[in-house]
C-alpha positions, 0 to 999 in steps of 0.5 A: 526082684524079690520081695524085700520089705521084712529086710526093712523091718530086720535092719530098720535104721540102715542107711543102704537099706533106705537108699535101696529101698527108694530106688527099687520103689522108683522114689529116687530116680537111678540108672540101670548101674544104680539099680543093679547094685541095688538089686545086689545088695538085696540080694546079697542080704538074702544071700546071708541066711539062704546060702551056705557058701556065701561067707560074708555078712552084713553089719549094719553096726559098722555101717552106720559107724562110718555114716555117724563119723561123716558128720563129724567132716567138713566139705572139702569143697566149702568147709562147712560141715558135710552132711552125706546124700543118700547115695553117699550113705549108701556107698559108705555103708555097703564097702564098710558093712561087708564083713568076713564075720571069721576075721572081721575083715572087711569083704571089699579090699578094693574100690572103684567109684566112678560118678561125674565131677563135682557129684562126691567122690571126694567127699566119699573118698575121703571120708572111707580113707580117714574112717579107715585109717583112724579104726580099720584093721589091721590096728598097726601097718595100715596102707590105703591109697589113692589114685588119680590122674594127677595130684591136684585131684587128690588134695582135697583128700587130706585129712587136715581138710575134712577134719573138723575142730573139736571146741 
């Protein structure tokens, strides 16, 4: 693996940064899997500047936006107000932050997060599909869907469970 420590000093408040930098440091235990999609989105990083057929690029802008509007959720599981873990941010900030920086658009169309029960997903899940329907492109005709093995996995994924009250 590269030296990555002067990406920590060009996106100093990125949550994926962070989160990559203490699995990499062996500060949070993770799986090989977890590593690798570390040692990617380094990579991928590295990849912006070094290589010229690679056409996406990292904005840690609208990354951060996604993890900002998190806090606005509640838990779908308690109700109480929802406070992302790590590696939560880290999934939330990687699939917002890709971009194609000539349409904007977003450089994963389609993902697939797969964890143990009770670990998040949902919350992952419904937080990114509400972000997205709310302030994703295009502004009219928006589709996102959801899928699982029955319809009672999918419920807690409506937004009159995870919105909060503005008093």
């Amino acid at each position: 693996m590269k030296v990555y420590k002067d990406l920590l000093k060009r996106y100093p408040d990125d949550a994926a940064l962070a989160y990559v930098d203490g699995v990499l440091s062996g500060n949070i235990i993770a799986g090989e899997k977890i590593k690798k999609a570390c040692e990617r989105h380094i990579n991928d990083l590295r990849r912006v500047d070094e290589d010229d057929s690679f056409i996406y690029i990292y904005d840690a802008d609208q990354a951060k936006k996604i993890i900002e509007f998190s806090t606005l959720l509640k838990d779908v599981t308690s109700g109480e107000p929802f406070e992302a873990s790590p590696y939560q941010k880290f999934i939330l900030a990687s699939v917002q932050g890709w971009r194609n920086p000539e349409t904007k658009g977003m450089r994963f169309k389609t993902i697939f997060i797969s964890m143990a029960r009770t670990n998040g997903k949902t919350q992952v899940l419904a937080t990114y599909a509400l972000y997205n329907f709310l302030f994703g492109s295009p502004k009219i005709n928006r589709q996102l869907a959801v899928s699982s093995i029955d319809i009672a996995h999918t419920h807690n994924v409506r937004p009159d469970r995870v919105l909060s009250q503005v008093v």
